[in-house]
C-alpha positions in Angstrom: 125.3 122.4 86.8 124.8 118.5 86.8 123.1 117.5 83.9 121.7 114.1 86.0 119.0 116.0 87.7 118.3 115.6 91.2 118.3 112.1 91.3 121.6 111.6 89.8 122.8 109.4 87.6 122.0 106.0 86.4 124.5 103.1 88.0 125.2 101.9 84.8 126.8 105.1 83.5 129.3 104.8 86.5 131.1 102.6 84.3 130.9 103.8 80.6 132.8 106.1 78.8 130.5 106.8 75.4 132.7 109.1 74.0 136.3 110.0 75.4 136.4 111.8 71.7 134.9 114.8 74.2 138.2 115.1 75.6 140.4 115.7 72.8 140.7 119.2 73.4 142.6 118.8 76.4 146.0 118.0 75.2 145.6 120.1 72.1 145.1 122.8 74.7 148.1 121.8 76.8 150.4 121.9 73.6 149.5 124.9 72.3 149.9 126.3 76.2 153.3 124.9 76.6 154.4 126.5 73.4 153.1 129.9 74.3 155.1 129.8 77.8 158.4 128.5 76.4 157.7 132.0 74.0 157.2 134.2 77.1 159.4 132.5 79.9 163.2 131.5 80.0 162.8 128.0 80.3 164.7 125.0 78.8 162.0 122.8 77.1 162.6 118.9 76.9 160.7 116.3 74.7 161.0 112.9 75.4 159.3 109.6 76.7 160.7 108.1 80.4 161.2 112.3 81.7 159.0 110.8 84.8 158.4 107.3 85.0 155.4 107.9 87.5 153.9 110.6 85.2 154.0 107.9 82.3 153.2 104.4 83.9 150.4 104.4 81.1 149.9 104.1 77.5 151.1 108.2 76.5 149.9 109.6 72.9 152.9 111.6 72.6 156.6 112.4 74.3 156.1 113.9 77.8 156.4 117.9 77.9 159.0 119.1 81.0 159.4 123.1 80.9 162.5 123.9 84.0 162.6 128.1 84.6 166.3 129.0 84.0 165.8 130.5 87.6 166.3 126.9 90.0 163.9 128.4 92.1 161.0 128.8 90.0 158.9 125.5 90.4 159.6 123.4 86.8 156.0 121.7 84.5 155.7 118.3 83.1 152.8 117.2 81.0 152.5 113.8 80.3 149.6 113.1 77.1 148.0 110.1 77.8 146.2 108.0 74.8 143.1 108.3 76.4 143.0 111.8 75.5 144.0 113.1 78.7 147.2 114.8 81.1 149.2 113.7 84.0 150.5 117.2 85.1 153.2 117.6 87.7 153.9 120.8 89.0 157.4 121.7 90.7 159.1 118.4 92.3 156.5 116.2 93.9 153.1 117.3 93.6 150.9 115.4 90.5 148.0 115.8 89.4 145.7 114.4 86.5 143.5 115.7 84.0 140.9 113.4 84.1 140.0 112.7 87.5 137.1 110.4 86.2 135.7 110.4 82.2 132.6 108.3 83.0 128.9 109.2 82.0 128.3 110.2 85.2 131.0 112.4 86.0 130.3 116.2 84.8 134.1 116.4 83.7 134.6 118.4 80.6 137.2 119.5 78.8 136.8 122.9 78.8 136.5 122.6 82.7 140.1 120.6 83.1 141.5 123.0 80.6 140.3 126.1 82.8 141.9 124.2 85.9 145.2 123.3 84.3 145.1 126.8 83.2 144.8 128.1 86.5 147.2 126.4 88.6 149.7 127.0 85.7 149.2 130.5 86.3 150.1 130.0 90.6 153.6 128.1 89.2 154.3 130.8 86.4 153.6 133.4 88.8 155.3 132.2 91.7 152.1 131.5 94.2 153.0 127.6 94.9 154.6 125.6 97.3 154.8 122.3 98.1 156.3 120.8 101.3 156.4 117.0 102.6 156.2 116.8 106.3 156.7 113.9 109.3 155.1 115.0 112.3 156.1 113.5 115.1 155.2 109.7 115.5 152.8 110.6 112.8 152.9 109.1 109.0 154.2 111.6 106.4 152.6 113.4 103.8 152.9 116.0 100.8 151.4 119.5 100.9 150.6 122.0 98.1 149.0 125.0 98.0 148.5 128.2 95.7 145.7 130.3 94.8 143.7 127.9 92.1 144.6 125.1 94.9 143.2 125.0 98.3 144.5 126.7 100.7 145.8 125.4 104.3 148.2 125.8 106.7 151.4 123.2 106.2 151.3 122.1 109.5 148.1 120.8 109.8 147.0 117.4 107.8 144.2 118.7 106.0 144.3 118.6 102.1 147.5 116.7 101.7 148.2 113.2 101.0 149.5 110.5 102.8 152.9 109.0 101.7 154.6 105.5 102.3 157.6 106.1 104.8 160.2 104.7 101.9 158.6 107.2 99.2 159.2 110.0 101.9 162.9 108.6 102.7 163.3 108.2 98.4 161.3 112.0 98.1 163.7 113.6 100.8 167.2 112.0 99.6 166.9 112.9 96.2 166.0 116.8 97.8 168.2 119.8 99.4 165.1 120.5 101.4 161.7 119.5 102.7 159.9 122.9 101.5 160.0 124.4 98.4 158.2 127.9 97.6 158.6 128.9 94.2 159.8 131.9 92.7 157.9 133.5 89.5 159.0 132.4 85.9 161.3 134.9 83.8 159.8 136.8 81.1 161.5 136.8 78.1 
């Protein structure tokens, strides 16, 4: 429910943050959740700053979080905590996603919500319902795809609900890769 009313909110709170303080559950939340799957799941667990220099190109709290399934076809985490409080969350190899989209006045972000979403679309990589995919149509510009169930879903070869990439990231994206489409496999249980 918006708490603004029908007439929305004031411009002014478009642009002030009162109290990011609200948000500090968020990456207590994401610690605690990493620890409980590296309990459940064969994964290797690393801890360190510079695991993904685009997941940390701000000021980060603590050392970035990367949990890799001992099965290569299971679709690896990595949680960035940013000093804000807040997450930079990438999911298998090139989809990212934050955990703040917006802290301002206006927006109705919580923490409990983001928690509740990062919970969810943990739950499609654990569980094996994501896939991600970059794809050049013909004389068309490139773009990433991703889809499970706490994601939208679309079709990969249409254009909706992906994201545009520069033609060197998608050259850089696709050298570094076996492949152009990944679907993941679900996490082993311990």
């Amino acid at each position: 429910m918006n708490r603004w009313g029908s007439e929305g909110p004031p411009p002014e709170a478009y642009s002030r943050i009162t109290n990011p303080e609200r948000f500090a559950y968020l990456p207590e939340f994401a610690g605690a959740l990493l620890d409980r799957l590296e309990a459940e799941y064969f994964v290797e667990r690393v801890e360190d700053y510079g695991l993904d220099p685009e997941m940390e190109s701000v000021e980060l709290a603590r050392p970035s979080v990367k949990l890799t399934p001992v099965d290569a076809d299971a679709a690896p985490i990595l949680l960035s905590f940013t000093a804000f409080p807040s997450l930079a969350a990438r999911f298998g190899r090139w989809y990212s996603n934050p955990f703040l989209d917006c802290a301002c006045d206006a927006c109705d972000e919580t923490a409990e919500g983001e928690t509740e979403r990062l919970g969810s679309m943990i739950d499609d990589v654990i569980a094996g319902r994501f896939r991600e995919g970059i794809v050049l149509p013909v004389g068309g510009e490139p773009w990433h795809a991703e889809a499970g169930a706490a994601w939208r879903t679309y079709e990969f070869r249409s254009r909706s609900g992906g994201s545009c990439l520069d033609p060197d990231r998608y050259k850089q994206l696709l050298a570094e890769s076996d492949r152009s489409l990944y679907e993941s496999k679900p996490w082993p249980v311990r």
